[in-house]
C-alpha positions as a Markdown table, in Angstrom:
| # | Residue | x | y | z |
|---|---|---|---|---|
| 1 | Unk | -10.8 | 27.2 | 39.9 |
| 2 | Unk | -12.6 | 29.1 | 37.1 |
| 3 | Unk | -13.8 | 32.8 | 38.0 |
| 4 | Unk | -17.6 | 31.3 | 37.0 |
| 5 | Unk | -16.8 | 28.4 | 40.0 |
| 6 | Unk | -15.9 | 30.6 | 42.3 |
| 7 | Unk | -18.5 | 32.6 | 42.5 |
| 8 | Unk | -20.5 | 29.7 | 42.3 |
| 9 | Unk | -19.0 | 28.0 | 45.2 |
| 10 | Unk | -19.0 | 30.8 | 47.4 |
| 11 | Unk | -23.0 | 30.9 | 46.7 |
| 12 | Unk | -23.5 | 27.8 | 47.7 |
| 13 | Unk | -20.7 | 28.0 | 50.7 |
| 14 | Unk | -22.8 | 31.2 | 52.1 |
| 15 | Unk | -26.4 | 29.4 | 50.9 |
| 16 | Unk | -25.3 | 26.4 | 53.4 |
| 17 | Unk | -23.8 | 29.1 | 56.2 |
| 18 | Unk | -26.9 | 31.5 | 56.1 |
| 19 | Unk | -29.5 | 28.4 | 56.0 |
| 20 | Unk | -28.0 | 26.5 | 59.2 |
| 21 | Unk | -26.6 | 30.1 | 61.2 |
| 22 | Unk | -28.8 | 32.7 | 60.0 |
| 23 | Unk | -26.9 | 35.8 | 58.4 |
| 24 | Unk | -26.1 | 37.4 | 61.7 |
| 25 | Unk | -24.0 | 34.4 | 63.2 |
| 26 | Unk | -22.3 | 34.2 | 59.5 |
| 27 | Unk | -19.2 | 36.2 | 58.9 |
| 28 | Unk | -17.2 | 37.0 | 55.9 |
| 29 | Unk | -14.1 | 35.1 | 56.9 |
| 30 | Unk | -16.5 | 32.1 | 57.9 |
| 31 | Unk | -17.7 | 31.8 | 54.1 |
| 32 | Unk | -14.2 | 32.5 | 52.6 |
| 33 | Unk | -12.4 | 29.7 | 54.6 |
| 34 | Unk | -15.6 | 27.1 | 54.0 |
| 35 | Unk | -15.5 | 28.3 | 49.9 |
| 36 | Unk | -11.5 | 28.2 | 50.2 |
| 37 | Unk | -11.5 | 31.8 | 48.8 |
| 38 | Unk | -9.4 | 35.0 | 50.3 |
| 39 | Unk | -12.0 | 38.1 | 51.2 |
| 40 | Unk | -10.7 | 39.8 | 48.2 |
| 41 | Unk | -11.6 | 37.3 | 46.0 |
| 42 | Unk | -15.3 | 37.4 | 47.7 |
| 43 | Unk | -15.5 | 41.0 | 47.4 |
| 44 | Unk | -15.0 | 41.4 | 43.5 |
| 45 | Unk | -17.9 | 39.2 | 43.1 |
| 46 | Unk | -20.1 | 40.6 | 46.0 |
| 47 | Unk | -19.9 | 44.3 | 47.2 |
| 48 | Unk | -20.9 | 43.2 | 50.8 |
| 49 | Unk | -21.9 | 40.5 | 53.0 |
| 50 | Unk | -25.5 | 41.8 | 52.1 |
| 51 | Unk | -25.4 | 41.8 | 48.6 |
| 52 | Unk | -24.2 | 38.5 | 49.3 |
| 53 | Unk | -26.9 | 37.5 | 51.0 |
| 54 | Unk | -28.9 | 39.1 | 48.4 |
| 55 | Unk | -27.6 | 37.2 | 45.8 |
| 56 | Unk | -28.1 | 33.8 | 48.0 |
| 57 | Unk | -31.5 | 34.7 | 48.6 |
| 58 | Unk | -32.9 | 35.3 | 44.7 |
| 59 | Unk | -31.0 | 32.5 | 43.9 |
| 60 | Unk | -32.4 | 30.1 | 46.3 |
| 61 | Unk | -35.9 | 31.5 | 47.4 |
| 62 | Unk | -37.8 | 31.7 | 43.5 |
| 63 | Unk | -39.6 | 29.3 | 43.0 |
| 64 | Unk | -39.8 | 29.6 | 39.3 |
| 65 | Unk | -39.2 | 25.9 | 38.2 |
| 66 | Unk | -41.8 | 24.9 | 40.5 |
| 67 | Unk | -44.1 | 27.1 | 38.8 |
| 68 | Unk | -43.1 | 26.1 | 35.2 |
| 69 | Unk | -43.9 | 22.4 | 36.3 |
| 70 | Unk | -47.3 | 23.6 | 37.8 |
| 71 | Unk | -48.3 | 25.5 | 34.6 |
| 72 | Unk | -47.4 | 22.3 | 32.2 |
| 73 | Unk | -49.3 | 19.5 | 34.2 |
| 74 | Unk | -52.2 | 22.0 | 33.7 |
| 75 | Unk | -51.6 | 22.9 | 30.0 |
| 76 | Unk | -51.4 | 19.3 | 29.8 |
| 77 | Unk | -55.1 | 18.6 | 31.1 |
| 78 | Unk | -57.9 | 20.1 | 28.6 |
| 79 | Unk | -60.7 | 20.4 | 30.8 |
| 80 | Unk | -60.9 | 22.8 | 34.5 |
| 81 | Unk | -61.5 | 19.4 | 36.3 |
| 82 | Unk | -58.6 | 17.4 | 35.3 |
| 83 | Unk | -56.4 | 20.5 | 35.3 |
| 84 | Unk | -57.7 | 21.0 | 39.3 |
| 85 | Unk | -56.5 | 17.8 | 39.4 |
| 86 | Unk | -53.0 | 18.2 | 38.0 |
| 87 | Unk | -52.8 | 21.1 | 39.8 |
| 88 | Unk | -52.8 | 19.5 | 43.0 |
| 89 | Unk | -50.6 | 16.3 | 42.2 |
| 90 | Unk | -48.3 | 18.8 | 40.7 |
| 91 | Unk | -48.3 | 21.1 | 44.0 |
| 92 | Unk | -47.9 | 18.3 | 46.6 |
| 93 | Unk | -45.4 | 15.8 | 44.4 |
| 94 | Unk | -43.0 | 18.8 | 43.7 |
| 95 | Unk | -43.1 | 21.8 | 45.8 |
| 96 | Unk | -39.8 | 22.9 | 46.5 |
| 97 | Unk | -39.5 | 22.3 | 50.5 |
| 98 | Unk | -36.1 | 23.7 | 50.7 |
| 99 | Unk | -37.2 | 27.3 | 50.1 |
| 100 | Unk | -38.6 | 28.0 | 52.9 |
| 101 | Unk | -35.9 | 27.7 | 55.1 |
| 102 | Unk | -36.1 | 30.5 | 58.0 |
| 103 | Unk | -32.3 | 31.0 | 57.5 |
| 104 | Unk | -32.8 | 32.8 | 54.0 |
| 105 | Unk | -35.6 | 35.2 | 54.9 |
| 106 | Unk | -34.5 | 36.7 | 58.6 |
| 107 | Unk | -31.2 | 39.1 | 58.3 |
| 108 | Unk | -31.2 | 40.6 | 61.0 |
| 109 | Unk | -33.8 | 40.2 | 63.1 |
| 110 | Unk | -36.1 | 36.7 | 63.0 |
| 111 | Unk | -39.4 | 39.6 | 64.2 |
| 112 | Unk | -38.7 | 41.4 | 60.6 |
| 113 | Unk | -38.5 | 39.4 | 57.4 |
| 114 | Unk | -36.0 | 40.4 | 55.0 |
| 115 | Unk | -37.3 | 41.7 | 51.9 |
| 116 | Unk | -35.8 | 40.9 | 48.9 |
| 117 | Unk | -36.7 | 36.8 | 50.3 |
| 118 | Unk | -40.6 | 37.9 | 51.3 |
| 119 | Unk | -40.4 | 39.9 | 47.9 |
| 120 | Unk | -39.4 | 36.8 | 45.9 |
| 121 | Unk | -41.7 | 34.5 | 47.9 |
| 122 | Unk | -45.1 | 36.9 | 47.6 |
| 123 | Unk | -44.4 | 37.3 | 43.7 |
| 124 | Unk | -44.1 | 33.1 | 43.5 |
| 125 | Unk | -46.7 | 32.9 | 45.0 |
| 126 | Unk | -49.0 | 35.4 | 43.3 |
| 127 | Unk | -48.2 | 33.3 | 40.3 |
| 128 | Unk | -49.2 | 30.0 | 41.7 |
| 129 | Unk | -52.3 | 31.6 | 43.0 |
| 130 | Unk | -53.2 | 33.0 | 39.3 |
| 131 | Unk | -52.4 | 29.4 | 38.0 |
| 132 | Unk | -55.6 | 28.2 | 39.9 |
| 133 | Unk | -57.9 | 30.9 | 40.1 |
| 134 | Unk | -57.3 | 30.7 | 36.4 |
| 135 | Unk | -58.6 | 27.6 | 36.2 |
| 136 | Unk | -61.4 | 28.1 | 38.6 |
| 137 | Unk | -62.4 | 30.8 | 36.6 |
| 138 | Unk | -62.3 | 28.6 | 33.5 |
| 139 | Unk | -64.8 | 26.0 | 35.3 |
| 140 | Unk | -67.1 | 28.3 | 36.3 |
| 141 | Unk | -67.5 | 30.0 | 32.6 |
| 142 | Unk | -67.6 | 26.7 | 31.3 |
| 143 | Unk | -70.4 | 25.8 | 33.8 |
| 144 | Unk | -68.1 | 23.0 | 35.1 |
| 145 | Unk | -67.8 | 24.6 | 38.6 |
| 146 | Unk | -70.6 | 26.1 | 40.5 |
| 147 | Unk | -70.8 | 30.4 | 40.9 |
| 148 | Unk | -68.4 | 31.3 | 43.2 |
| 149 | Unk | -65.6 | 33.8 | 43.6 |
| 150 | Unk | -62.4 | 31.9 | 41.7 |
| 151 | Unk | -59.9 | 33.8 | 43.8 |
| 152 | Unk | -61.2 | 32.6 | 47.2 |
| 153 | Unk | -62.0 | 28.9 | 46.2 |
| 154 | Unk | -58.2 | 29.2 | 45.3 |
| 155 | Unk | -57.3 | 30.7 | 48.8 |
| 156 | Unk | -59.4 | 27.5 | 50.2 |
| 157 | Unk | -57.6 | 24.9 | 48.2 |
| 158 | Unk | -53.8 | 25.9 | 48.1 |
| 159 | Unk | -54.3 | 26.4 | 52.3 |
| 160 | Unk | -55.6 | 22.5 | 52.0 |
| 161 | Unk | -52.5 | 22.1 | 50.1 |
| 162 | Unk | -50.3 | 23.9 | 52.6 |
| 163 | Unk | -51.3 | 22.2 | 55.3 |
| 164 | Unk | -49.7 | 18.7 | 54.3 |
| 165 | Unk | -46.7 | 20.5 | 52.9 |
| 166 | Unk | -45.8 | 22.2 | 55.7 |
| 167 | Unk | -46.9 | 19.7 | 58.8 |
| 168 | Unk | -44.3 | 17.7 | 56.3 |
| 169 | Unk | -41.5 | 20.7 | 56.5 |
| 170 | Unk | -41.7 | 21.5 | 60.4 |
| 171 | Unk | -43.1 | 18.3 | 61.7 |
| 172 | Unk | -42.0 | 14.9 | 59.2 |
| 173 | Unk | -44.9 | 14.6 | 59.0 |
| 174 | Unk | -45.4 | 11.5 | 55.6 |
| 175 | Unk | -47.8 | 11.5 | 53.3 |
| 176 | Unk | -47.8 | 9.7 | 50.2 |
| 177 | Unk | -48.9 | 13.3 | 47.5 |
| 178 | Unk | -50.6 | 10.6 | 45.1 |
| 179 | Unk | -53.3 | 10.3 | 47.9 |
| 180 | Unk | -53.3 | 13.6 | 49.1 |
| 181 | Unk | -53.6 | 14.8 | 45.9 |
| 182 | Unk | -56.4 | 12.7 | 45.0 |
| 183 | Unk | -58.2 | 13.2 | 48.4 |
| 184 | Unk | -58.3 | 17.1 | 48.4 |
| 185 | Unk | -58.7 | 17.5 | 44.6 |
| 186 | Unk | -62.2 | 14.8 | 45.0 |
| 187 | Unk | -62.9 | 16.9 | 48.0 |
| 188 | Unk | -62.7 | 20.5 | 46.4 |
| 189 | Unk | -64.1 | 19.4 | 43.2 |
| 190 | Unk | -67.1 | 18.2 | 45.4 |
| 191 | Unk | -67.4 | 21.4 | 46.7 |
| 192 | Unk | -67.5 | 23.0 | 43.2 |
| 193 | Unk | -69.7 | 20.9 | 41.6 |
| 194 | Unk | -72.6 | 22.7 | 40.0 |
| 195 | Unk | -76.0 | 21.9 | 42.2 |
């Protein structure tokens, strides 16, 4: 196995440990005899079981591809309504339900979050919240959208959004995003219509 696979594999061996144990019922030997590796050969690629962990969480919590695809469906859409409404499809077709995975954001403790994963997570979504009030912003100087404060019009609609995407994460909940998407977008863009 190539040095670049092994330290590969023993990502995604400790990725798949932390996620279903948590990082305190995850020891070193337990990742070395799941990635078929000896501790040495762990500990030139990772000074610690934290920077482990570290490196697992960075690597699995960004959401950065999900925010490239939510950025081109709304480059892709001239005008604030039909990017509000590529926004949304966008959001609830592809958000990345694998990140938030309690497993990769408690070390050692599930009262404190750990911080490089809430970190990682806040930044993401910073950007996703910029994306929109972006947009919003857009509508309203275009006259498209009524006055209103583009940051908390954002707020309103991405907790919309949340809602299906997590009552799908913690409770299977289905729901076909086309709809959604098309529900809540006809909904907030009523909401925003100029009067």
């Amino acid at each position: 196995m190539s040095a670049v696979n092994q330290e590969q594999r023993i990502l995604e061996v400790a990725k798949e440990l932390f996620t279903q144990r948590g990082f305190s019922n995850v020891a070193v030997r337990d990742i070395c005899k799941a990635a078929d590796v000896t501790p040495p050969t762990l500990y030139y690629y990772f000074k610690n079981k934290e920077a482990l962990f570290d490196a697992v969480v960075r690597k699995s919590v960004s959401m950065a591809e999900f925010i490239s695809k939510l950025a081109d469906a709304c480059e892709k859409a001239t005008e604030p309504k039909s990017q509000v409404q590529a926004f949304t499809r966008s959001y609830l077709t592809n958000f990345p339900k694998d990140r938030l995975n309690v497993g990769l954001y408690v070390r050692h403790s599930t009262e404190e979050l750990d911080s490089i994963g809430r970190k990682t997570l806040a930044a993401d979504l910073a950007k996703i919240l910029s994306i929109l009030t972006t947009i919003i912003q857009k509508g309203i100087t275009s006259g498209e959208f009524r006055e209103t404060d583009p940051r908390m019009a954002a707020e309103c609609l991405l907790g919309m959004m949340n809602r299906f995407v997590f009552q799908q994460i913690h409770f299977g909940r289905n729901y076909k995003p086309s709809e959604a998407a098309s529900y809540l977008s006809g909904f907030f863009l009523r909401a925003m219509k100029t009067r």
